[in-house]
PAKEPA-911472 format. One record per residue (C-alpha): residue number from 0; residue in three letters; y, x, z negated. Coordinates in nm, 2 decimals. Layout:
   k   r     py     px     pz
 NUM ALA      Y      X      Z
...
end
This chain:
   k   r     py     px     pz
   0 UNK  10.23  11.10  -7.43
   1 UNK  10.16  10.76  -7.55
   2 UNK  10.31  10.43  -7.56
   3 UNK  10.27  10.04  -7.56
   4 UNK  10.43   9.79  -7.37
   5 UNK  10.47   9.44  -7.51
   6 UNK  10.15   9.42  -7.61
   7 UNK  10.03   9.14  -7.78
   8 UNK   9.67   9.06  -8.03
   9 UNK   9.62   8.73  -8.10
  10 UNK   9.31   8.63  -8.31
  11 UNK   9.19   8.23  -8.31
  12 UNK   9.30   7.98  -8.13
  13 UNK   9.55   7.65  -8.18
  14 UNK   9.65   7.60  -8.52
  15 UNK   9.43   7.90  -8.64
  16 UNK   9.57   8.15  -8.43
  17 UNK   9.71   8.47  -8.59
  18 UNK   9.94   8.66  -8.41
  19 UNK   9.80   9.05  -8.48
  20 UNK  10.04   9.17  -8.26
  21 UNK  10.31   9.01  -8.14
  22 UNK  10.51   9.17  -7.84
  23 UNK  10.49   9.57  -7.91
  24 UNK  10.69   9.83  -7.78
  25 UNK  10.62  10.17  -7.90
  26 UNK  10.64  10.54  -7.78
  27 UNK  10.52  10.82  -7.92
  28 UNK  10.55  11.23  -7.82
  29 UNK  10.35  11.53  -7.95
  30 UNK  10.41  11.77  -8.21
  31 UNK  10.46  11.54  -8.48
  32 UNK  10.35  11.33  -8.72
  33 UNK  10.41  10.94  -8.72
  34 UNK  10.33  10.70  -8.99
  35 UNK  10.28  10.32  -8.96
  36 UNK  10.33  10.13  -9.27
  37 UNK  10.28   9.80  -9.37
  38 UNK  10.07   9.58  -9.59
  39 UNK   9.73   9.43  -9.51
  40 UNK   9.70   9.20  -9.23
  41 UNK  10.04   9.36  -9.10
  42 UNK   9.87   9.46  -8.76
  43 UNK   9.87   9.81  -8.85
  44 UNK   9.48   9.91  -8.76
  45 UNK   9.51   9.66  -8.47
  46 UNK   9.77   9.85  -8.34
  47 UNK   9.58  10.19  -8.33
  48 UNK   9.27  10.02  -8.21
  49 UNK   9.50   9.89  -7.93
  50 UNK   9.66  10.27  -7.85
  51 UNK   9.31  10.43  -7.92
  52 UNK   9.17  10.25  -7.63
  53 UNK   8.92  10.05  -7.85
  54 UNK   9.03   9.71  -7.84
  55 UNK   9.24   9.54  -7.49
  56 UNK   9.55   9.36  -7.59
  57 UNK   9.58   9.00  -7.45
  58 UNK   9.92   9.13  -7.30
  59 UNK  10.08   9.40  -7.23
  60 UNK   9.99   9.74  -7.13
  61 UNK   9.90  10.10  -7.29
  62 UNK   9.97  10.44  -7.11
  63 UNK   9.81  10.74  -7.21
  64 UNK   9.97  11.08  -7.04
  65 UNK  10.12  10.83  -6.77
  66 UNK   9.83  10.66  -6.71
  67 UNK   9.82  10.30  -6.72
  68 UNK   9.45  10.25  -6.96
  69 UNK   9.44   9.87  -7.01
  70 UNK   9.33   9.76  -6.68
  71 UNK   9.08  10.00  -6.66
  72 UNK   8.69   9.93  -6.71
  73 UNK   8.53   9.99  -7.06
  74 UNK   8.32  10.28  -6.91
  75 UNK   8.63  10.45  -6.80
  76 UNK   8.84  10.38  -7.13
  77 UNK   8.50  10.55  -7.30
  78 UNK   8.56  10.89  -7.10
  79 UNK   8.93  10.87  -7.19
  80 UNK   8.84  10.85  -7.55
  81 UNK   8.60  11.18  -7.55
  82 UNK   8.89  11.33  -7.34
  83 UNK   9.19  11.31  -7.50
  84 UNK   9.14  11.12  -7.87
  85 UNK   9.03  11.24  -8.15
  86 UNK   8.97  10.97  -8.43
  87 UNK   8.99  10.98  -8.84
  88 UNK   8.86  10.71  -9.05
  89 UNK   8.89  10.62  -9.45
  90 UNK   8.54  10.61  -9.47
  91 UNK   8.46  10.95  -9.33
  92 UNK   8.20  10.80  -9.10
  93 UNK   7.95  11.12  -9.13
  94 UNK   7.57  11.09  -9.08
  95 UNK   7.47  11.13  -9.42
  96 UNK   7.13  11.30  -9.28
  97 UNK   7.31  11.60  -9.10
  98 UNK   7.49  11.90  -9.23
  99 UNK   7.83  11.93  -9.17
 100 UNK   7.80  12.15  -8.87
 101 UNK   7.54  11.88  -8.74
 102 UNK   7.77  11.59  -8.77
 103 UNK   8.00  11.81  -8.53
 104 UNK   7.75  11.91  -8.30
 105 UNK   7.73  11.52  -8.26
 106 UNK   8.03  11.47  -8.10
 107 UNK   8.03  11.80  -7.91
 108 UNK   7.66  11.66  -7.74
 109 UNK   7.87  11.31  -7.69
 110 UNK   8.08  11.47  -7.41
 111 UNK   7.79  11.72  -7.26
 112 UNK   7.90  12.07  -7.47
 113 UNK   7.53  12.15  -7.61
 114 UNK   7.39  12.56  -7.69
 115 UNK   7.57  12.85  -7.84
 116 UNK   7.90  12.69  -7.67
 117 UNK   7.87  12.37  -7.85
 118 UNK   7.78  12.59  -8.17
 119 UNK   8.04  12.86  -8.19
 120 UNK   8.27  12.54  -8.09
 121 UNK   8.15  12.35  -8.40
 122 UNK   8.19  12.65  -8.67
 123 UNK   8.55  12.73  -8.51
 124 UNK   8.65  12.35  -8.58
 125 UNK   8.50  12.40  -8.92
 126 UNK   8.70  12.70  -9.02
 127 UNK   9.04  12.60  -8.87
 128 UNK   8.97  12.31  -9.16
 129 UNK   8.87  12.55  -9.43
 130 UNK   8.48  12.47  -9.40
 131 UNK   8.36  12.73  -9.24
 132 UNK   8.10  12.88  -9.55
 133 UNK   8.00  12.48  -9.68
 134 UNK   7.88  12.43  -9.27
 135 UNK   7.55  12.39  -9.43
 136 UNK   7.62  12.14  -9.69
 137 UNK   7.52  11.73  -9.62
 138 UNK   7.78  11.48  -9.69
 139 UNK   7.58  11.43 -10.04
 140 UNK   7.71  11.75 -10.14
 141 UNK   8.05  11.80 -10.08
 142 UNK   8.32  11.62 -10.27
 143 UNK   8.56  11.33 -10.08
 144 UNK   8.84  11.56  -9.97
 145 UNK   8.55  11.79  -9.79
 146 UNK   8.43  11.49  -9.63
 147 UNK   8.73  11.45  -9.47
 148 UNK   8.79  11.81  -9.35
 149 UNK   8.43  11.79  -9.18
 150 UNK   8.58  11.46  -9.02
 151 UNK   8.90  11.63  -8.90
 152 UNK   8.71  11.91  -8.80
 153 UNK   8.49  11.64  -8.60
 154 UNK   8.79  11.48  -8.43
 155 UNK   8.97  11.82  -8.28
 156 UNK   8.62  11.99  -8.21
 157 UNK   8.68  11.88  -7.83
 158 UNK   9.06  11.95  -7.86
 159 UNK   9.18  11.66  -7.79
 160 UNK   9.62  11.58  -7.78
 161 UNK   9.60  11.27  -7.98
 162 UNK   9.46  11.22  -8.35
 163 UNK   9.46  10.89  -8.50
 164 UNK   9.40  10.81  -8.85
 165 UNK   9.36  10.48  -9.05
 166 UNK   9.42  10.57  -9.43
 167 UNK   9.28  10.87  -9.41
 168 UNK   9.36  10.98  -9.76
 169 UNK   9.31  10.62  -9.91
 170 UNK   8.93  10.71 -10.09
 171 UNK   9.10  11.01 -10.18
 172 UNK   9.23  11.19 -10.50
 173 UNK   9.60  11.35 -10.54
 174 UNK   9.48  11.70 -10.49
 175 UNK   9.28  11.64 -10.19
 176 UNK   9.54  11.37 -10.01
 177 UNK   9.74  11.68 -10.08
 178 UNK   9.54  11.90  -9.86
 179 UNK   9.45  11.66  -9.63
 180 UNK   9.83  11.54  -9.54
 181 UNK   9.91  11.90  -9.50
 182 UNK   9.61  12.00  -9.25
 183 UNK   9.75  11.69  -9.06
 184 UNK  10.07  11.76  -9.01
 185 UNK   9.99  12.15  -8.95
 186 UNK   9.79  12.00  -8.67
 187 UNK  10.06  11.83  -8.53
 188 UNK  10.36  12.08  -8.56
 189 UNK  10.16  12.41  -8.52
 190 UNK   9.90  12.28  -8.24
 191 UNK  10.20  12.06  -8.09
 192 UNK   9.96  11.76  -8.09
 193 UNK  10.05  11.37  -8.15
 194 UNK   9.88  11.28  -8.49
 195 UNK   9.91  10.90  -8.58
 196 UNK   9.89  10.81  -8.91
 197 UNK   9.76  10.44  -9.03
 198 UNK   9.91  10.41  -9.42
 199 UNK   9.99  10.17  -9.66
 200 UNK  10.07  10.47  -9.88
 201 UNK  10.43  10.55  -9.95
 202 UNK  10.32  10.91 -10.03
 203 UNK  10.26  11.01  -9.72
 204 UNK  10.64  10.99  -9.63
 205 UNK  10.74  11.35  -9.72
 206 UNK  10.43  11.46  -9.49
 207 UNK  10.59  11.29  -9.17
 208 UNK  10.90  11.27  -8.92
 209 UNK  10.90  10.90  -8.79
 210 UNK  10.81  10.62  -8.96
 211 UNK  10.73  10.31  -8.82
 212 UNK  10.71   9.98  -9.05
 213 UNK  10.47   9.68  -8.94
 214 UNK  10.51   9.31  -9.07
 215 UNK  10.31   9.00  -8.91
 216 UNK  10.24   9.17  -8.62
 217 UNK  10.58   9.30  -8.56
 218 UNK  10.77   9.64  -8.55
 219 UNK  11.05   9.54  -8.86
 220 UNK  11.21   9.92  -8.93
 221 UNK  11.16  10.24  -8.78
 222 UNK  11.32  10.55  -8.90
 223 UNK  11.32  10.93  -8.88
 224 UNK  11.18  11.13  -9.21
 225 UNK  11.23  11.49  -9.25
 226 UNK  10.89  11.62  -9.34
 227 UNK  10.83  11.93  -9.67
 228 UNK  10.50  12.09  -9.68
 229 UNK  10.55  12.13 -10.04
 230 UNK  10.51  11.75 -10.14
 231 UNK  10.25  11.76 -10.40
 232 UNK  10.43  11.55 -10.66
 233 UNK  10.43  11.27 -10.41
 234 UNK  10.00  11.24 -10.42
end
């Protein structure tokens, strides 16, 4: 469903340069969950910026569903996005003026949904994340691991077959990474979707069936898991 090609991320130039990514071959196939591990500066987020169609490698090529995405235009990489990714970030990213149903309704409006569709759209994607009686709560008001739910709930509201996250349980506590890693995985063995996660954590490992480990820009291990839903003593 997704995959990169050689692709290569260089930052700077002559004796500065840094070598993000450096020659990156990777597939990846729904209905499970993948985690990319590595320490800072190992090209991790790079790398899902690259597959997420947010950033163009120098070299190499993306496909998406069999499509070739890097050589198109930025306006057509932008509908792929609303299409077909849905996207998780550490910091929640939630407009701290809007309820929770609100910062839904957001991205619904984004790809044209508006009216009762976007609406009964928005409170099903809160309830398949466990929001569905906090949908009038602000981001003030709800603790981290709600926040996050409201942004999962924002990132599958247009149902897309790719979620990627980058440390998506990073601001959180053990409980809520907890909760969080599960609703994740669900997602991607229940609703057969890719889901991407973007970890330095080593706790995510009992939550996932591939890992993939990132070093200087490079791919160094890669390995199967075997995923338990019951890995609470790991957060």
């Amino acid at each position: 469903m997704l995959a990169a090609e050689k692709v290569t991320v260089t930052y700077g130039s002559g004796s500065s340069a840094v070598h993000a990514l450096d020659c990156v071959s990777l597939a990846f196939d729904a209905g499970g969950l993948t985690l990319v591990m590595g320490p800072s500066g190992s090209g991790k987020t790079t790398l899902l910026s690259v597959l997420g169609c947010l950033l163009t490698p120098d070299s190499g090529a993306v496909f998406l569903q069999d499509r070739l995405v890097t050589d198109l235009s930025e306006k057509e990489r932008g509908e792929i996005r609303k299409q077909s990714i849905g996207y998780i970030f550490q910091a929640f990213r939630l407009f701290r003026s809007l309820s929770a149903l609100e910062n839904i309704l957001v991205a619904l409006e984004i790809t044209g949904c508006r009216g009762r569709q976007a609406r009964d759209a928005a409170h099903g994607a809160l309830e398949a994340v466990g929001m569905s009686d906090k949908w009038r709560l602000k981001p003030d008001e709800l603790s981290g691991g709600e926040k996050q739910r409201v942004a999962i709930a924002r990132a599958i509201v247009n149902d897309p077959p790719i979620i990627l996250a980058d440390e998506p349980t990073a601001s959180l506590d053990s409980s809520s990474g907890v909760q969080i890693a599960e609703l994740l995985l669900k997602l991607a063995e229940e609703e057969k979707r890719l889901v991407l996660v973007v970890s330095h954590d080593s706790r995510w490992l009992p939550f996932c069936q591939r890992t993939i480990e990132m070093r200087d820009g490079r791919i160094v291990d890669e390995m199967p898991q075997k995923s338990t839903k019951s890995a609470n003593k790991f957060f």
